[in-house]
C-alpha positions, 0 to 999 in steps of 0.5 A, a space after each residue: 526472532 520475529 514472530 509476525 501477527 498481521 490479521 487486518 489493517 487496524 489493530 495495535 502496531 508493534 513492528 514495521 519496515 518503513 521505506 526509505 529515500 536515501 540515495 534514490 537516485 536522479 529523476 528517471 527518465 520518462 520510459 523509466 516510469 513505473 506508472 502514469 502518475 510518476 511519468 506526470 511529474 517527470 515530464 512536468 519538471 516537478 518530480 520529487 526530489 531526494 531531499 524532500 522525500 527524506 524529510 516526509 519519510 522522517 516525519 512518518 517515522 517520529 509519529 511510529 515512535 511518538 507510539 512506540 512502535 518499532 521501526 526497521 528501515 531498507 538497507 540504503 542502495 545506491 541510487 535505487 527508490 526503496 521508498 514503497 515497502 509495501 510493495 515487496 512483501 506483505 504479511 498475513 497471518 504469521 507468514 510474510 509473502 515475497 512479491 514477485 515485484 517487477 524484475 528491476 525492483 528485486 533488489 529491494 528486497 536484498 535490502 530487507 534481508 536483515 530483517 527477513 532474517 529475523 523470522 523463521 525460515 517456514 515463516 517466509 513465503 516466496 510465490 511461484 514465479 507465475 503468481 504476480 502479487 504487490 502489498 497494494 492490492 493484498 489487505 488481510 480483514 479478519 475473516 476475509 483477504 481483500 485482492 486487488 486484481 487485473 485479470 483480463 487478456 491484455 494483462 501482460 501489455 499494463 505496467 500497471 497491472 500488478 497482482 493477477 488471477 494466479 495471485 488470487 489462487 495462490 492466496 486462496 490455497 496458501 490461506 484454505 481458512 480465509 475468504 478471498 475476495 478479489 475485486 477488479 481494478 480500472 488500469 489506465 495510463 491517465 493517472 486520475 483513473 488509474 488505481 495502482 493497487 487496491 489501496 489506491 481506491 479504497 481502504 478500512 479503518 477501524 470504527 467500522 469505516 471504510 474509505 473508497 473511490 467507486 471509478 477505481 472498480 471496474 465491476 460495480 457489483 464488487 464496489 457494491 459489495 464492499 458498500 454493503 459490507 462496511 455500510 453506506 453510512 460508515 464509508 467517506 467517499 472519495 472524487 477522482 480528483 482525491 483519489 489521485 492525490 492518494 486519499 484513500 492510502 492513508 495508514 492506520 497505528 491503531 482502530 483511533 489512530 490514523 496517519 494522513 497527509 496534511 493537506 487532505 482537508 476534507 477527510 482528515 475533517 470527517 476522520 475526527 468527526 468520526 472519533 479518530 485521532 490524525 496525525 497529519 504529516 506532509 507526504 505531497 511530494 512523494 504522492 507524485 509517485 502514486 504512493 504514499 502512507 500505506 504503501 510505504 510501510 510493511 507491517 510486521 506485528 499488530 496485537 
């Protein structure tokens, strides 16, 4: 059996699911794309291509096993992008949460169900069909759960509106122990302004540091807040231009250790100033999808 332990973003990792991009099929057509980033590369001939995804995701997995963590991996379905695990389930506390994903996407989490199987049946939660709830934008910190959300009107009319105000409900009732802080994402199909999910435009770290990007808010009160909580001087502010290229999705083993993608010069400077080890592996071409470290894993187990 399983026994899921997840209570923030940066204790000890003992078990993972971590995506895969075997078979993912051939490059989606334009109206296909799930977000404006994706849609970018489609249209610019330059999205990625399986082979090179694969070669990113087995880097990933020899630094999980560098640390001993143990890995699970999808169930390979014929070409369908299983790549962003994070977005089909999420864990807190010992319960692991089944999103709601887009009504395409379902079938990933079929893929999973060896694992799932793994854990007690009381320990699977399965929202209410009204609740639209993603990995991204849920981030389990201690005390608190830290939400993405969209909860305007037009709601309905964003692909790239992932986690509603019914979601924040569901949370706070599913965890009455928790503080539930939602925070407001800017939704756009300019993929230098969208924020995705939360993780997207913002991420902590242990050592008490944060990562964030202020234009990914779409209340200046609530990035404010998180400015407060972690401390202007713990958090590494990100530009437009570093949020689109994913900074902020970066993954931590450990409070020292922390995954980033190798080319982020600039952060993986300041993370090793501030005491971290950084593993940096190459992950650039499967950021033309909008996600990257972050949101290709599912934690299961962190001591």
């Amino acid at each position: 059996m399983l026994y899921l332990n997840v209570n923030d973003e940066i204790s000890e990792l003992k078990a993972v699911v971590l995506g895969t991009a075997e078979s993912c099929g051939p490059t989606p057509k334009p109206e296909e794309a799930y977000d404006p980033k994706s849609l970018e590369h489609i249209l610019a001939g330059t999205y990625p291509v399986e082979r090179d995804m694969i070669k990113e995701l087995e880097a990933f997995d020899a630094v999980f096993k560098k640390y001993d963590v143990k890995v699970f991996r999808p169930e390979v379905l014929e070409n369908c992008n299983q790549i962003f695990s994070r977005d089909i389930a999420f864990v807190i506390e010992n319960k692991l949460i089944l999103a709601n994903i887009l009504p395409e996407r379902e079938k990933e989490i079929e893929a999973i169900l060896h694992v799932l199987d793994r854990i007690p049946d009381e320990d699977v939660i399965r929202p209410p069909e009204e609740v639209h709830v993603e990995g991204g934008d849920v981030m389990p910190w201690n005390d608190y759960i830290f939400v993405g959300t969209y909860t305007a009107a037009d709601y309905p009319t964003w692909i790239t509106a992932r986690t509603n105000k019914e979601a924040v409900q569901f949370l706070r009732e599913a965890f009455p122990h928790k503080k539930i802080k939602s925070f407001e994402l800017r939704k756009s199909t300019n993929a230098k302004e969208n924020a995705l999910h939360l993780d997207c435009c913002f991420q902590p770290l242990g050592k008490g540091k944060a990562i964030i990007h202020k234009n990914g808010f779409l209340v200046e009160e609530e990035y404010n807040w998180l400015i407060e909580f972690f401390g202007k001087e713990n958090i590494f502010e990100i530009t437009n231009d570093e949020m689109y290229q994913m900074f902020s999705n970066v993954f931590s083993i450990s409070p020292d250790v922390v995954v980033s993608e190798q080319n982020f010069f600039r952060l993986n400077k300041w993370l090793r100033e501030q005491g971290f080890t950084v593993e940096e592996i190459p992950y650039a071409e499967i950021s033309k999808q909008e996600g990257l470290l972050r949101c290709s894993t599912l934690p299961l187990i962190r001591e």
